[in-house]
DSSP file (Angstrom, degrees, kcal/mol; ACC not computed):
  #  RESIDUE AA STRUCTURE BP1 BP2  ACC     N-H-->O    O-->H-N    N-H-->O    O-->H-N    TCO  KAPPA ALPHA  PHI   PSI    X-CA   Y-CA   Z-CA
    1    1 A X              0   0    0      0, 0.0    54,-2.7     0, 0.0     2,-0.2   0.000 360.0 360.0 360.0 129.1   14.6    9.9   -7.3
    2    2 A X  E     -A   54   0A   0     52,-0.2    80,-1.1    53,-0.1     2,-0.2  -0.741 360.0-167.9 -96.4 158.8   11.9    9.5   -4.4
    3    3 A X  E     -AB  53  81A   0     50,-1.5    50,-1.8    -2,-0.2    78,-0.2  -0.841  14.2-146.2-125.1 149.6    8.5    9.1   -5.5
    4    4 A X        -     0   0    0     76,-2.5    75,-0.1    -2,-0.2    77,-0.1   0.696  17.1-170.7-126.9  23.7    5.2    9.4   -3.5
    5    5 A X        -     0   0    0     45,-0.2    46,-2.2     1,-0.1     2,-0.5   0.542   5.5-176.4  29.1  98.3    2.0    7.0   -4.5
    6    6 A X  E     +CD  50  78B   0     72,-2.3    71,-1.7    44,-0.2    72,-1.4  -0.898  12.2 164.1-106.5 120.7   -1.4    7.2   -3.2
    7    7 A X  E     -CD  49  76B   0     42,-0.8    42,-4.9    -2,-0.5     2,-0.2  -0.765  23.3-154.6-133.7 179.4   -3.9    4.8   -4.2
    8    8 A X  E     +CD  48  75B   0     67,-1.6    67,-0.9    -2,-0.2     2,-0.3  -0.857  19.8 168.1-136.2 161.7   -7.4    3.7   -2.9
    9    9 A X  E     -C   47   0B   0     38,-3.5    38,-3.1    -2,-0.2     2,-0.4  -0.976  33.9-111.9-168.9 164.8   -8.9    0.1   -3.5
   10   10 A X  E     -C   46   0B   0     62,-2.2     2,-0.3    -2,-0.3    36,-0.2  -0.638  36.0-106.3-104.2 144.1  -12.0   -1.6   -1.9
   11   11 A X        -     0   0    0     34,-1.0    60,-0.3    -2,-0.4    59,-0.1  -0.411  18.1-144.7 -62.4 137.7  -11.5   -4.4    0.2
   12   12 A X  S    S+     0   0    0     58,-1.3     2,-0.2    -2,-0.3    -1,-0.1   0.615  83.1  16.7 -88.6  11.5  -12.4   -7.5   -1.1
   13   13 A X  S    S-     0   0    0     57,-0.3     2,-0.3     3,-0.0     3,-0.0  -0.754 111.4 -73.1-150.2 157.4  -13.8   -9.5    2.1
   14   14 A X        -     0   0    0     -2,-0.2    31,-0.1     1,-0.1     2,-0.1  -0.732  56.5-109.0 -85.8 150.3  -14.8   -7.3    5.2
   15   15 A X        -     0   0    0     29,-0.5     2,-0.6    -2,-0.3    29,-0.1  -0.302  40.6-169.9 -84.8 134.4  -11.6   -6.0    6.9
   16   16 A X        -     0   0    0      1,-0.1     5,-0.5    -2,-0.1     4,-0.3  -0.834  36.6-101.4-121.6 139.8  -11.2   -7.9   10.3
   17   17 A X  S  > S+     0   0    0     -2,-0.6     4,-1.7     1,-0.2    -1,-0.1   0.734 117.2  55.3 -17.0 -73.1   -8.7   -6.9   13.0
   18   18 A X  H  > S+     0   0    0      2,-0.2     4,-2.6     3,-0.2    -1,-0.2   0.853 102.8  51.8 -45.5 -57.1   -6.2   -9.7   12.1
   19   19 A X  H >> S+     0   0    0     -3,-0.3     3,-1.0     2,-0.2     4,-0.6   0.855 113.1  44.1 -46.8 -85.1   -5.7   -9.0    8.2
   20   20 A X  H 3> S+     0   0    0      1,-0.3     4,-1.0    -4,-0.3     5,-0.3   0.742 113.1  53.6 -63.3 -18.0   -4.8   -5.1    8.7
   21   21 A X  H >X S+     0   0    0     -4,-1.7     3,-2.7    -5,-0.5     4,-1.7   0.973 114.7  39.2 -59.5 -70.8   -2.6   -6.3   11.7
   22   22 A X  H <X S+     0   0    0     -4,-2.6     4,-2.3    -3,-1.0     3,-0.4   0.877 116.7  51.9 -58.5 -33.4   -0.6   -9.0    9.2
   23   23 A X  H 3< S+     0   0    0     -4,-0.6     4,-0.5     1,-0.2    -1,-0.2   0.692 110.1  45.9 -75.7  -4.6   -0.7   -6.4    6.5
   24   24 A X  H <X S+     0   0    0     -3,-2.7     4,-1.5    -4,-1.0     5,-0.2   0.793 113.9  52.7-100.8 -26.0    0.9   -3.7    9.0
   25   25 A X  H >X S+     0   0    0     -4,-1.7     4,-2.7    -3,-0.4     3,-0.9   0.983 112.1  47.7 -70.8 -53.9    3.8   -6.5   10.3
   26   26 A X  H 3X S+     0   0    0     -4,-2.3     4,-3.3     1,-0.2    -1,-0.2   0.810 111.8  43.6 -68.7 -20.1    4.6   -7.0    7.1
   27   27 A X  H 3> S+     0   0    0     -4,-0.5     4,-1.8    -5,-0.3    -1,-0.2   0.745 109.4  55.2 -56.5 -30.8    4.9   -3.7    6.0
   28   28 A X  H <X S+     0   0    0     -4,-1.5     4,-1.1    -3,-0.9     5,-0.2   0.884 112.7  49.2 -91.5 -33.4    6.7   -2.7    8.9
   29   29 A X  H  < S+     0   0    0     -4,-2.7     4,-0.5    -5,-0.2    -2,-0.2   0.949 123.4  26.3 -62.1 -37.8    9.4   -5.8    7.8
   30   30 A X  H  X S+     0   0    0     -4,-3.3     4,-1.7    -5,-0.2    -1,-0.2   0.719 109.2  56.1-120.9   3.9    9.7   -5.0    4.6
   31   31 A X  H  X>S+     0   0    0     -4,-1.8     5,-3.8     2,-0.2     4,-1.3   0.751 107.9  57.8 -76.4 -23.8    9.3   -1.6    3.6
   32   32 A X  H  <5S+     0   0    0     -4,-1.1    -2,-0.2     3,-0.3    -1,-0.1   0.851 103.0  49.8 -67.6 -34.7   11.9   -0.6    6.1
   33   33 A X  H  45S+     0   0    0     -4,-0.5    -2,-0.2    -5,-0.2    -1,-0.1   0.933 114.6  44.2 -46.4 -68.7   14.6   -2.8    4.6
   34   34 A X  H  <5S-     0   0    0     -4,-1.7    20,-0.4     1,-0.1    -2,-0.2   0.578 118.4-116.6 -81.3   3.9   13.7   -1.3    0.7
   35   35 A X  T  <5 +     0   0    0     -4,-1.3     2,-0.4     1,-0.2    19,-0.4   0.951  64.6 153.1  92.5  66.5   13.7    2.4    2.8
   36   36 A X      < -     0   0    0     -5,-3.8     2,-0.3    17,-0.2    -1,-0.2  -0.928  23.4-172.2-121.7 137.0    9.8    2.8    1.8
   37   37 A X  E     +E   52   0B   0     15,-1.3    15,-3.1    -2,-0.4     2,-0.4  -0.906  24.5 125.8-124.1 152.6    7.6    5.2    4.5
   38   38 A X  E     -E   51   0B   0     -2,-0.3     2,-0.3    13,-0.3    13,-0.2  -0.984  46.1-105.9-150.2-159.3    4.0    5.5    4.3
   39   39 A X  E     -E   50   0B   0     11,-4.5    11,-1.4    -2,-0.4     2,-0.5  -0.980  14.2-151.4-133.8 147.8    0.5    5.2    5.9
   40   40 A X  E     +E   49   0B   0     -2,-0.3     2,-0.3     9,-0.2     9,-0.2  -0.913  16.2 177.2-111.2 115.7   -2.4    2.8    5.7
   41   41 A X  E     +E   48   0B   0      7,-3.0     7,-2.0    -2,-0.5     2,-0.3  -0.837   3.0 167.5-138.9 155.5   -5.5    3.9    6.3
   42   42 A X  E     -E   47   0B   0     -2,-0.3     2,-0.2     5,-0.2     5,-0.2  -0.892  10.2-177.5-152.5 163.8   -8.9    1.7    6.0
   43   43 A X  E >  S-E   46   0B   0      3,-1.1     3,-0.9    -2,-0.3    -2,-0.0  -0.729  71.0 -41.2 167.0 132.4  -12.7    2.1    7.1
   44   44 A X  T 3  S-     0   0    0      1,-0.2   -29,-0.5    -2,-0.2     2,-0.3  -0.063 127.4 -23.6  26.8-101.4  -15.5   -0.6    6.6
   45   45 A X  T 3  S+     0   0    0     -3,-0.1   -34,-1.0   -31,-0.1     2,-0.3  -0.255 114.9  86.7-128.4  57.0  -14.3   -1.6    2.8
   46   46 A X  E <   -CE  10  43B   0     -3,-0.9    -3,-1.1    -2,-0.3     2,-0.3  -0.986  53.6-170.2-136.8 155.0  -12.4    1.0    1.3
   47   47 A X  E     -CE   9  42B   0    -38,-3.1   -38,-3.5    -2,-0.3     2,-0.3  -0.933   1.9-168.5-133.6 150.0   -8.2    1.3    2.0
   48   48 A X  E     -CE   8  41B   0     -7,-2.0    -7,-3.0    -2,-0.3     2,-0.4  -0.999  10.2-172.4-141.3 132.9   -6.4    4.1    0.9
   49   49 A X  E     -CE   7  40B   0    -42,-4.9   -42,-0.8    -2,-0.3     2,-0.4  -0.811  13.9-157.7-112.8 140.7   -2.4    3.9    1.1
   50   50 A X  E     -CE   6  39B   0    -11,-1.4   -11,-4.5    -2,-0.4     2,-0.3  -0.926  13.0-166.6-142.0 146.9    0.6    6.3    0.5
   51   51 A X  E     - E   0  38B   0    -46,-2.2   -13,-0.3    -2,-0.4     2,-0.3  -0.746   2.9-168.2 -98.6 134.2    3.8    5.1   -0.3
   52   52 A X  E     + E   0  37B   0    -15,-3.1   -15,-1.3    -2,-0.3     2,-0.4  -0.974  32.1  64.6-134.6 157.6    7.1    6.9   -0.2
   53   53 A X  E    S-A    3   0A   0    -50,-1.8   -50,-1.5    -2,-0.3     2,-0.4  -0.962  77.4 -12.7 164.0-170.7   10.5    6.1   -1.5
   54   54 A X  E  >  -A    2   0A   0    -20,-0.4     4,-2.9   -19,-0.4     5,-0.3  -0.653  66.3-118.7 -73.0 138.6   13.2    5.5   -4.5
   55   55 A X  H >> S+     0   0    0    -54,-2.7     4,-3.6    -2,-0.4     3,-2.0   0.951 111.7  52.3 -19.8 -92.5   11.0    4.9   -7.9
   56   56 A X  H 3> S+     0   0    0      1,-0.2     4,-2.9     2,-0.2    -1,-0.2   0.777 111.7  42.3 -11.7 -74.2   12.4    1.4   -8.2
   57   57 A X  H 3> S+     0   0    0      2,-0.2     4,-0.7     1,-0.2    -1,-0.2   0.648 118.0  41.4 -74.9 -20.9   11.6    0.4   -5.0
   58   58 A X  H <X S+     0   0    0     -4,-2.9     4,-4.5    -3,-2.0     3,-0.3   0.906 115.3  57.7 -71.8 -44.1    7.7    2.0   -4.6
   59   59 A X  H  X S+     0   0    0     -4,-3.6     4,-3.1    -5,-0.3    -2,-0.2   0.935 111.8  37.6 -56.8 -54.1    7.2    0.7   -8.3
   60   60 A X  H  < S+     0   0    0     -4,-2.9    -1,-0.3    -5,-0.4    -2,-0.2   0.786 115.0  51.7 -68.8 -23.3    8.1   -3.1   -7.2
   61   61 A X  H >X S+     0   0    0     -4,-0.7     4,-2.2    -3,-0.3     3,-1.2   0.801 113.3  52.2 -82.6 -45.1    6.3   -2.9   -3.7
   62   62 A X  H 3X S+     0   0    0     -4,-4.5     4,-4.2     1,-0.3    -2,-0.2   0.928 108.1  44.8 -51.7 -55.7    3.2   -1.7   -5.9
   63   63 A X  H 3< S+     0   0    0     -4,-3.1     4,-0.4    -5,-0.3    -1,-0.3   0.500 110.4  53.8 -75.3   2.4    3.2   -4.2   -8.3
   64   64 A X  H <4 S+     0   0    0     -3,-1.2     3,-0.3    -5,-0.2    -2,-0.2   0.779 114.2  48.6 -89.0 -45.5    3.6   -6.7   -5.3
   65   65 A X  H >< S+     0   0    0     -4,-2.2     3,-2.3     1,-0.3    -2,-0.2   0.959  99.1  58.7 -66.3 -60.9    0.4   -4.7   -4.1
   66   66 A X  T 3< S+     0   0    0     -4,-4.2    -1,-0.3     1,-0.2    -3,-0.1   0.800 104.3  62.2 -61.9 -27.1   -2.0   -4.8   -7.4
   67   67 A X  T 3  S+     0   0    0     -4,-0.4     2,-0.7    -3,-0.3    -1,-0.2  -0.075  76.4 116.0 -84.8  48.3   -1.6   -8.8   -6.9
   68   68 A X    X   -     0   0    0     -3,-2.3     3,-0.6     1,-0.1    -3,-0.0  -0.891  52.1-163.1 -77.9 117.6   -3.1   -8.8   -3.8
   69   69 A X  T 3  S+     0   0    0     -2,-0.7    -1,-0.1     1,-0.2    -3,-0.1   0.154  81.1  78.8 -82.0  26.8   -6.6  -10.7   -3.4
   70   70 A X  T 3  S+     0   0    0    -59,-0.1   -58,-1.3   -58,-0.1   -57,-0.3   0.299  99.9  22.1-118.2  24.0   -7.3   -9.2   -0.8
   71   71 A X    <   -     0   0    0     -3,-0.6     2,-0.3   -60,-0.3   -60,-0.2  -0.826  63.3-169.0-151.5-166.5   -8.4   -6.3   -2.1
   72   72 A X        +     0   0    0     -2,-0.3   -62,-2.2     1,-0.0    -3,-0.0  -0.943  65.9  46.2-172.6 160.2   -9.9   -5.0   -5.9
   73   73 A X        +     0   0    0     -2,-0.3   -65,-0.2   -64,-0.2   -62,-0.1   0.563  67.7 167.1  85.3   3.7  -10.7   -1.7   -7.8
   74   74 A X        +     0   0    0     -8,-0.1     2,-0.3   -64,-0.1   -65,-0.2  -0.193   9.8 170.4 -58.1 156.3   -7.0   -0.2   -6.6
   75   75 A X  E     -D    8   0B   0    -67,-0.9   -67,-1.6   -69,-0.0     2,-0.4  -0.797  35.7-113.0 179.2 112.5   -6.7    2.9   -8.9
   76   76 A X  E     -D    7   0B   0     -2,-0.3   -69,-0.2   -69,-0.2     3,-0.2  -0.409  20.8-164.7 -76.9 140.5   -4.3    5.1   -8.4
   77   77 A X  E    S-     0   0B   0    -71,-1.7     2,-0.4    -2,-0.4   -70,-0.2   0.994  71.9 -17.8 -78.5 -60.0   -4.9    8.7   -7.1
   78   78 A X  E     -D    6   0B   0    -72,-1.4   -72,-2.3     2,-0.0     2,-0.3  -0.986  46.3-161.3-144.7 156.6   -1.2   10.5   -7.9
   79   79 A X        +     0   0    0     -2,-0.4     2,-0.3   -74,-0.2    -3,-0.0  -0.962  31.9 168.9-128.8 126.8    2.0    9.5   -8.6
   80   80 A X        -     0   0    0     -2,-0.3   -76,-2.5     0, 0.0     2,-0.4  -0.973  45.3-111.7-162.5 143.2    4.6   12.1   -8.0
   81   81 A X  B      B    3   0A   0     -2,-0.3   -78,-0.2   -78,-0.2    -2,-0.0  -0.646 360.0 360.0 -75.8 139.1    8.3   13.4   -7.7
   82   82 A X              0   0    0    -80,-1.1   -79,-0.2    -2,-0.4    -1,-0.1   0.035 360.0 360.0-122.3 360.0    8.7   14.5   -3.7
């Protein structure tokens, strides 16, 4: 079953060129591998993400995501079958 997941969280540090670059390299390495699409989208200290993909695979990339420190307050917006 694909799923789609949009959450929002505040940044925890203000977001400087380098972070969203390593957080987009690593996205691009490994969400392609578990077949995962989204977009990341950020301004001053807020990010808002959507994820897409099998259940399994959003679910584990999510919980990789909610122990991030580099961010706080994530609260997801919808979770939904696509």
């Amino acid at each position: 079953m694909l799923v789609r997941c949009l959450y929002a969280s505040h940044a925890a540090a203000p977001v400087q060129p380098p972070v969203v670059d390593a957080i987009l390299a690593q996205s691009r390495r490994n969400n392609t591998v578990q077949g995962i699409t989204g977009i990341l989208c950020h301004t001053d200290d807020i990010f808002i993400q959507v994820l897409e993909g099998g259940r399994d695979e959003v679910g584990a990339l999510f919980s990789t995501i909610i122990r991030d420190d580099r961010h706080t307050g994530l609260r997801i917006l919808t979770y939904e079958e696509i």
